[in-house]
N, C-alpha and C positions, 0 to 999 in steps of 0.2 A: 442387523444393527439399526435399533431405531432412532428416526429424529422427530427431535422436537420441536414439531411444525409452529407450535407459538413463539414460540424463541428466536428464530426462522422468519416467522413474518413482522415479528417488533423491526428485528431488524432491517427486513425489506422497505417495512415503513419509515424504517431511520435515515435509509439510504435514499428514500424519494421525496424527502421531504427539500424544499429550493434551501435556497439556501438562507516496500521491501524490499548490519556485515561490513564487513573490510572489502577491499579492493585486489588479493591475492588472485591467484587461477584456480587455483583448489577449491576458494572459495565461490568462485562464482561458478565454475563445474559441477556445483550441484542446482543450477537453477535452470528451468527450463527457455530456452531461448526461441521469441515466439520471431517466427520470420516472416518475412510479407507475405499474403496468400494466406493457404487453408492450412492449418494445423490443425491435426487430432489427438486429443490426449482424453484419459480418462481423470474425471477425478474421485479421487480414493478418500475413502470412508474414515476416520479417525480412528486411533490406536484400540478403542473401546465403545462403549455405550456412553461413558463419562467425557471423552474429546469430543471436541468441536473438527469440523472435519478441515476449519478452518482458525487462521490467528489474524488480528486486526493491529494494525499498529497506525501511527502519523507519523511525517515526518517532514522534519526542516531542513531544505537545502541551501545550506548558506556557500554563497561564490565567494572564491578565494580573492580577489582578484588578477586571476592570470588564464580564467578559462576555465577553470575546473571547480567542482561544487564539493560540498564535505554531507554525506548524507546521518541529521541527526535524531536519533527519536523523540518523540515529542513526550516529555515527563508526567503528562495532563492523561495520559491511556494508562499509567498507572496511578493517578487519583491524586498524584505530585505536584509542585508549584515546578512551573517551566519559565524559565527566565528567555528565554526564545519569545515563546507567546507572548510578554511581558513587551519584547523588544515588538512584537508582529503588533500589538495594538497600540503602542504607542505613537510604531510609525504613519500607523492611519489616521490617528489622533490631530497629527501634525498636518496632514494632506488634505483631513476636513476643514482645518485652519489656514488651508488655502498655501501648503507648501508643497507643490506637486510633485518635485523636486523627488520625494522620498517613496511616491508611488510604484516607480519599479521595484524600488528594495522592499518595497513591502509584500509586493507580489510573488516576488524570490522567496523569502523566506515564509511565505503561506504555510500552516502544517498540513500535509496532505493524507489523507488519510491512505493505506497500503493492506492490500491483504493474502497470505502466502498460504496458498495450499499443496500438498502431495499430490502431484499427480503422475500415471504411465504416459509416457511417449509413446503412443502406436506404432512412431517408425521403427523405434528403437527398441523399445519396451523394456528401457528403463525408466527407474522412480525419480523424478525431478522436483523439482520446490516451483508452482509457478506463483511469481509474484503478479498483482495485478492492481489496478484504480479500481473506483467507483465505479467507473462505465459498465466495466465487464462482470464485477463481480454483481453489482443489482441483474443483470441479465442469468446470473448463474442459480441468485439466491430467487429469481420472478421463474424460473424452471421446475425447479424444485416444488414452489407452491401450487404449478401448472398440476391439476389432476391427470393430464394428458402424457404428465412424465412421470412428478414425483419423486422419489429418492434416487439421483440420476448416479450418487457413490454406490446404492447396492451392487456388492457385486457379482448376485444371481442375473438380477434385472434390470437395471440402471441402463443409464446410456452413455457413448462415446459425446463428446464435445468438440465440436466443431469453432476452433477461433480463426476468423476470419478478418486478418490484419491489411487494411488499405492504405498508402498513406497516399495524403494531400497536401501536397507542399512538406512542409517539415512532421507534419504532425499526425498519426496515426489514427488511423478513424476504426471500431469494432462494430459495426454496428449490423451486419449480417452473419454473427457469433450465434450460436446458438445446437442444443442438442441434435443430435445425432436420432432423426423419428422413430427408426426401431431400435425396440430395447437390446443387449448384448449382453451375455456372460465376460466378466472381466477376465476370465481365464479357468483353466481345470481349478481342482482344488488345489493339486499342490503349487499350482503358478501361484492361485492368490495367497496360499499361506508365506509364499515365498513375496511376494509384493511386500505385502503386511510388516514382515520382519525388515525391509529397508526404507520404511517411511521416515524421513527426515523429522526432526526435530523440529518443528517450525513452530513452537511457542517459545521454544528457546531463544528465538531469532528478535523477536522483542524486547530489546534492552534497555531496563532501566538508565539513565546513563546518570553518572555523576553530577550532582546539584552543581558541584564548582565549576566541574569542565562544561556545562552547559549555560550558565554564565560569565565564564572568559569567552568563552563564543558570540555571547550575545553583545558584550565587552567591546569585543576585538572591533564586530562588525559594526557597531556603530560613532566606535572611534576611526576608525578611518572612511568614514563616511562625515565626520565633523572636521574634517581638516583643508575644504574648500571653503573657500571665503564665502560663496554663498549662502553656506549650513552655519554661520556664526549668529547669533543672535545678541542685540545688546542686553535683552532681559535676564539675563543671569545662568544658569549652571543648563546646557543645554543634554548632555547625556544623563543627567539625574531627571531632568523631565520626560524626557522619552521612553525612558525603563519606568515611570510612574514611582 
């Protein structure tokens, strides 16, 4: 299965330049749950010659206020007007005008970019979705371009992936991630025919989301964030200036 090392590296370049469903058990049973320490997983090639072996998506976590976030896709990864992003630059608009006030919320609802690949559990060896950031995937996609690895999804040659999860204080560090030196068969034949056939759907998992439901959101969040006497302005209509 070949890839296309230009496409490959656009993207490596996109990802170096400065500057992933509902909440069921079912649902989140299909994803790979990375633990602190060494995890090894493979990751698996795309359904064809024509799949990406991976899907890219963003995503706005808006807080409810009570502790808990609502995870939503960012409508701009499908070439859409995103009334989120609309709220996200507004609110910095406000902060460069010296309301710092709105600087966390703004930070909250960042669109982050996400990206979910197939891959085997070694422990287990079953097919997982692992989702991941920036961090780990530029180290997955700077692998790949490495002539010293290469196509690390072949599943004659390829290699095992080593993620190696630290945290520090609250916040997870990857930064001794990285393949597996010798290459490795992904399995007999008929294990990988049998891999192949339970690869997750994972461009499915990228959801356009409804234009309206994505600006009641954006709605909600910045009306209850106008209703401290602080956030009042006398100059006029303050949620129509901040959604632009």
């Amino acid at each position: 299965m070949a890839i296309d090392l230009d496409a490959l590296r656009a993207k490596h370049e996109e990802l170096t330049k400065p500057a992933g469903g509902g909440n069921n058990t079912d649902f989140l049973s299909k994803f790979f749950q990375v633990k602190e320490g060494t995890n090894i997983v493979r990751i698996l090639p795309g359904k064809d010659d024509d799949s990406l072996f991976y899907a890219e998506t963003k995503i706005h976590r808006i807080p409810d206020g009570e502790g808990m976030t609502r995870n939503v896709h960012c409508r701009k990864i499908h070439g859409e007007k995103c009334p989120l992003c609309d709220a996200y630059y507004g609110l910095w608009d406000r902060v460069n005008k010296g309301r710092k006030e709105f600087e966390t919320l703004a930070r909250q609802i960042k669109p982050r970019a996400r990206y979910y690949m197939n891959v085997l559990d070694r422990d287990t060896e079953e097919v997982k979705i692992l989702s991941v950031g920036v961090i780990l995937f530029k180290k997955v996609v700077a692998a790949m371009l490495d002539e010293d690895f290469g196509d690390i999804t072949d599943p004659a040659a390829g290699h095992d992936f080593k993620i190696v999860k630290i945290m520090e204080g609250q916040w997870p560090k990857y930064d001794q991630s990285q393949p597996r030196p010798k290459s490795e068969k992904l399995g007999t034949a008929q294990q990988v025919a049998a891999f192949m056939e339970q690869l997750h759907k994972i461009h499915e998992l990228v959801k356009l989301e409804e234009y309206e439901d994505v600006k009641q959101y954006a709605d909600n969040l910045l009306a209850s964030h106008e209703d401290s006497p602080a956030n009042k302005e006398e100059d006029g209509d303050y949620l129509s200036k901040l959604q632009g």
